[in-house]
N, CA, C and O atoms as a GROMACS GRO file, in nm:
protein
  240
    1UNK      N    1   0.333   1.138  -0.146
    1UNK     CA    2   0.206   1.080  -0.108
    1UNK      C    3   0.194   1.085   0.044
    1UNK      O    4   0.284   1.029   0.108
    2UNK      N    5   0.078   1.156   0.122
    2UNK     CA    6   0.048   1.095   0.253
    2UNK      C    7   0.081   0.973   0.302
    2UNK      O    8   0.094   0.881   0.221
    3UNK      N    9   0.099   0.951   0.432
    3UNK     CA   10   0.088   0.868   0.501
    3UNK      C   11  -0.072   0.805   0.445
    3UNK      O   12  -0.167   0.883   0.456
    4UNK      N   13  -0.095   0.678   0.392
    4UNK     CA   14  -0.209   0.624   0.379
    4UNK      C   15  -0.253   0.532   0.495
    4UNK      O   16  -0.182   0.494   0.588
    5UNK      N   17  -0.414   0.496   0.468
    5UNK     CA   18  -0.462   0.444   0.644
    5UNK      C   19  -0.487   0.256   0.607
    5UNK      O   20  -0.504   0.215   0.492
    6UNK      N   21  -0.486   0.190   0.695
    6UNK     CA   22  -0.502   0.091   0.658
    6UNK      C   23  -0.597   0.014   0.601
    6UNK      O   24  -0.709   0.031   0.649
    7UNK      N   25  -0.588  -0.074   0.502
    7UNK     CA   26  -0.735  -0.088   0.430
    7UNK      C   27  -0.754  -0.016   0.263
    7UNK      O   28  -0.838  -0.041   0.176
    8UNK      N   29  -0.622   0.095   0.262
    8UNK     CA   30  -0.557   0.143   0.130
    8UNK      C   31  -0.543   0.107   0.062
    8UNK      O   32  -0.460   0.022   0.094
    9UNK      N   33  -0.568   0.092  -0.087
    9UNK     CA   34  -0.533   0.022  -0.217
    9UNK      C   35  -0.386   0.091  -0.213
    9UNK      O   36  -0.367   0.196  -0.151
   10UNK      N   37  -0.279   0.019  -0.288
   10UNK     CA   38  -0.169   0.155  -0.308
   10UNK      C   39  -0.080   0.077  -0.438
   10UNK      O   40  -0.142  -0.026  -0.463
   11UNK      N   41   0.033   0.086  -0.522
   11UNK     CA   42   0.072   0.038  -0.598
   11UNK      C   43   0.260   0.015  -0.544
   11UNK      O   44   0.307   0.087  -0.456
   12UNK      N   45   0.311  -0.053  -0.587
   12UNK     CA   46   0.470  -0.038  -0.597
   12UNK      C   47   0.488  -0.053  -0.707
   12UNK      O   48   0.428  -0.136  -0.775
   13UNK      N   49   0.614   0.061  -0.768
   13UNK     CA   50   0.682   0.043  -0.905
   13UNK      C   51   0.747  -0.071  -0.906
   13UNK      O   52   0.814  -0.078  -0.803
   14UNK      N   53   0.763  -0.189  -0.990
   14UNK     CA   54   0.788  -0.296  -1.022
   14UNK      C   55   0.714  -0.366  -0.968
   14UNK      O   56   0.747  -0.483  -0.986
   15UNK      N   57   0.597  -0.354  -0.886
   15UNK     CA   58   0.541  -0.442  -0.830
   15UNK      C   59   0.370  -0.486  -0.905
   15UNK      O   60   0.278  -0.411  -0.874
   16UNK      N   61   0.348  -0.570  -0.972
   16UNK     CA   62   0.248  -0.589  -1.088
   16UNK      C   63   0.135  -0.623  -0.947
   16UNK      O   64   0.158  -0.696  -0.851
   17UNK      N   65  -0.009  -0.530  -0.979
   17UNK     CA   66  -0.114  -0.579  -0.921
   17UNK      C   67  -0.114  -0.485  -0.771
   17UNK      O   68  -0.024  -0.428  -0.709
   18UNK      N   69  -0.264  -0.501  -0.749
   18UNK     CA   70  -0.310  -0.398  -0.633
   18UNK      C   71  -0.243  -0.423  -0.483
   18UNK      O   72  -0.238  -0.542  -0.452
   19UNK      N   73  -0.193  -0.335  -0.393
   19UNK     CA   74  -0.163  -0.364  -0.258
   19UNK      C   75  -0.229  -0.309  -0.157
   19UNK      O   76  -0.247  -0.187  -0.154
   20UNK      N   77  -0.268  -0.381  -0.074
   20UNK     CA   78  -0.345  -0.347   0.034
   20UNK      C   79  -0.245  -0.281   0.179
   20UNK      O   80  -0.170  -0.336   0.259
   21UNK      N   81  -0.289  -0.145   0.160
   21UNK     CA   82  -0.239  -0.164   0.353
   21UNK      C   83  -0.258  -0.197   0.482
   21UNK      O   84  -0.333  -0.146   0.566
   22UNK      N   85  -0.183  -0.289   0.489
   22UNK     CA   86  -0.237  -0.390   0.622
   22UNK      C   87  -0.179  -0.319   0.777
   22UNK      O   88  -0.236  -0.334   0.885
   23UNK      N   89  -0.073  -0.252   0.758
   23UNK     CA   90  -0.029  -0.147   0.919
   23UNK      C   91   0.055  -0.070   0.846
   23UNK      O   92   0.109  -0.102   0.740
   24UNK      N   93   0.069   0.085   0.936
   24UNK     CA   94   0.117   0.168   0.911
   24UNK      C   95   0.177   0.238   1.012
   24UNK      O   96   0.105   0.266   1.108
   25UNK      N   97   0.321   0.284   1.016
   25UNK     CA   98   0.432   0.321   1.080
   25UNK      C   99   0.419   0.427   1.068
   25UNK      O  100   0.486   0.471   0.975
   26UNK      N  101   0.335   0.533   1.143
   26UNK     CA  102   0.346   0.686   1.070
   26UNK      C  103   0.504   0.753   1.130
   26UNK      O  104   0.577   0.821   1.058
   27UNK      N  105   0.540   0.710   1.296
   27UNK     CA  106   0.652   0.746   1.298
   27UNK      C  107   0.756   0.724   1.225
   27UNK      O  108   0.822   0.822   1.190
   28UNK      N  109   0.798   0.581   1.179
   28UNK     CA  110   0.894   0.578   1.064
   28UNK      C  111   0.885   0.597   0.960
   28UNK      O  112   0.980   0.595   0.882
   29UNK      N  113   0.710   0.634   0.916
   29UNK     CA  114   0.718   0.684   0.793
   29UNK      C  115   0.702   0.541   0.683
   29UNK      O  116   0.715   0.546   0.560
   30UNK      N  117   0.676   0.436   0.755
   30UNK     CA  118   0.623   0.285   0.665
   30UNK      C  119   0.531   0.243   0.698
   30UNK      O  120   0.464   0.262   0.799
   31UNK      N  121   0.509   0.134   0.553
   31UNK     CA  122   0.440   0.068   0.582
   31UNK      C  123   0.385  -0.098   0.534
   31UNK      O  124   0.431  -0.124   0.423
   32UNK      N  125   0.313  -0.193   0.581
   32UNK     CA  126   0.319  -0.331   0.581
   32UNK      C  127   0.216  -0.355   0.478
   32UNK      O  128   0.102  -0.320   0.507
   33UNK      N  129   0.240  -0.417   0.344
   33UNK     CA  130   0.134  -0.428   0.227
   33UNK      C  131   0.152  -0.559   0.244
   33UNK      O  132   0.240  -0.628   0.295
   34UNK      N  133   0.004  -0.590   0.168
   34UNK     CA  134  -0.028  -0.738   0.098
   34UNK      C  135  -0.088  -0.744  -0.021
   34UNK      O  136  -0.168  -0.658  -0.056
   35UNK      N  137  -0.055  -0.848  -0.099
   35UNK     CA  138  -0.153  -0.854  -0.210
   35UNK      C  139  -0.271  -0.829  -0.203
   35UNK      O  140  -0.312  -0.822  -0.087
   36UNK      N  141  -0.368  -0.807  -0.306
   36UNK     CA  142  -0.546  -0.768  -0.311
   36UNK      C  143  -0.575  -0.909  -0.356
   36UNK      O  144  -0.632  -0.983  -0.276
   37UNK      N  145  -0.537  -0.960  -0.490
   37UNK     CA  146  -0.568  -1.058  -0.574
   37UNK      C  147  -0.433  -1.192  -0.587
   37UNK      O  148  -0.332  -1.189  -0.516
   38UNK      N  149  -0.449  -1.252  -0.644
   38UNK     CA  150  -0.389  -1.332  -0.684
   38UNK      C  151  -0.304  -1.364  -0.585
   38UNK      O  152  -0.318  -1.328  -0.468
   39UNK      N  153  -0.206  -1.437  -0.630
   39UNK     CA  154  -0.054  -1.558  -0.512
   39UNK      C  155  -0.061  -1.456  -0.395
   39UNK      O  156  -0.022  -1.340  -0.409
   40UNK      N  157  -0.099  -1.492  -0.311
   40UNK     CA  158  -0.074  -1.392  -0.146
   40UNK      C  159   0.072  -1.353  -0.158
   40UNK      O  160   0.148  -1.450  -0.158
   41UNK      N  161   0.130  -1.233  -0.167
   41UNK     CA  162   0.226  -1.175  -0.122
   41UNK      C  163   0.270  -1.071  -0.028
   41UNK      O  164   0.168  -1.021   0.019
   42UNK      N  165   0.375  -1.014   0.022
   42UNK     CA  166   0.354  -0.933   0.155
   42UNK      C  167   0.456  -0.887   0.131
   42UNK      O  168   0.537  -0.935   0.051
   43UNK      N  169   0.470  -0.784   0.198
   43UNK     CA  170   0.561  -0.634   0.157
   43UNK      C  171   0.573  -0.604   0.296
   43UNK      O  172   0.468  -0.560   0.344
   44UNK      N  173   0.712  -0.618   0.411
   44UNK     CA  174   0.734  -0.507   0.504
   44UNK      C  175   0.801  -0.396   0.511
   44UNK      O  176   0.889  -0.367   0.430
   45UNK      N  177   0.763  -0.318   0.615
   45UNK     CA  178   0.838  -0.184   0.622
   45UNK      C  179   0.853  -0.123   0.485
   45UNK      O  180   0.970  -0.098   0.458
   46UNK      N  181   0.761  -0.091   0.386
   46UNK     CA  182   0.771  -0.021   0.264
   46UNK      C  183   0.777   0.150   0.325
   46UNK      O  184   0.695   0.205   0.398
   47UNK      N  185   0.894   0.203   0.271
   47UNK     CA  186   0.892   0.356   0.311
   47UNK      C  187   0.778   0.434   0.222
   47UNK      O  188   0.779   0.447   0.100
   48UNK      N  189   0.675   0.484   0.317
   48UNK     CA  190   0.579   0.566   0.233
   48UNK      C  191   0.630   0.640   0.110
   48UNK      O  192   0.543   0.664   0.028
   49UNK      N  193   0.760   0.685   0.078
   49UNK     CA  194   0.784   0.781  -0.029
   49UNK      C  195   0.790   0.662  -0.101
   49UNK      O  196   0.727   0.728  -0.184
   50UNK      N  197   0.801   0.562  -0.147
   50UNK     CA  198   0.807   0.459  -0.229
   50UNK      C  199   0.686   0.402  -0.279
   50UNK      O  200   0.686   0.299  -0.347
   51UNK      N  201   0.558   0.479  -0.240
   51UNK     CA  202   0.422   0.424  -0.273
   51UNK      C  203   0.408   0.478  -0.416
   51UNK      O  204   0.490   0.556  -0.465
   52UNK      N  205   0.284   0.428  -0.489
   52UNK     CA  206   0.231   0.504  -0.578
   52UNK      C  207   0.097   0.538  -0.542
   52UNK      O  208   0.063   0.492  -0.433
   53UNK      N  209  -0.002   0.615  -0.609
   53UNK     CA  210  -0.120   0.624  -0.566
   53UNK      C  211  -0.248   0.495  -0.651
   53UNK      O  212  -0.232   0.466  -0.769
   54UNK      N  213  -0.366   0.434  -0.568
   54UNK     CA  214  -0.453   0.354  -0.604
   54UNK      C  215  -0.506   0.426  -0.622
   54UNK      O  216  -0.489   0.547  -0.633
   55UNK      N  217  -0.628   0.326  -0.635
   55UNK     CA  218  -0.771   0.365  -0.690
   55UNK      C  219  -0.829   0.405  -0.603
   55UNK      O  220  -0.847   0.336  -0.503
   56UNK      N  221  -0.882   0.547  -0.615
   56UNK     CA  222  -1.030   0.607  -0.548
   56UNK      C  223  -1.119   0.528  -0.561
   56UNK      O  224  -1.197   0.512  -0.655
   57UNK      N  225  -1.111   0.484  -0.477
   57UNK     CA  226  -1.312   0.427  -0.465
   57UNK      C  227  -1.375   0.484  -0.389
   57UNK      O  228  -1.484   0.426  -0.380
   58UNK      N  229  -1.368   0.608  -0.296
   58UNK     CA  230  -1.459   0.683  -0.253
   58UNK      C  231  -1.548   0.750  -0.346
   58UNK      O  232  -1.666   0.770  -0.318
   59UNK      N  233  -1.478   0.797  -0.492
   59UNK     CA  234  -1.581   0.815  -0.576
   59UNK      C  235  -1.660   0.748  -0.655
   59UNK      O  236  -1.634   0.691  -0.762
   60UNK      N  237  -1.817   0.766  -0.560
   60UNK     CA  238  -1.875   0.650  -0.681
   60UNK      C  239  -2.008   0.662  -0.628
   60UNK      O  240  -2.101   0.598  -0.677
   0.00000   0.00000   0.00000
């Protein structure tokens, strides 16, 4: 998966429910998620190869 931009829907395997990208490390190659919905949770330094892909919502 690309480097995604901030403002990204994106998924983690084991991780139930949508993540937002809140900053992105293109030099190290990470990046800083938060929950979309539900209990606020937060994710640092996630290595981009560890993403899954979200939802397109550009198409529509």
């Amino acid at each position: 998966m690309p480097v995604p931009e901030v403002g990204q829907i994106v998924h983690l395997e084991n991780v139930e429910g949508r993540l937002v990208v809140k900053e992105v490390d293109e030099e190290a190659q990470t990046v800083d998620l938060v929950s979309a919905h539900g209990t606020p949770r937060s994710f640092g330094k996630v290595p981009v190869a560890d993403l899954l892909p979200g939802e397109d919502l550009s198409a529509g």
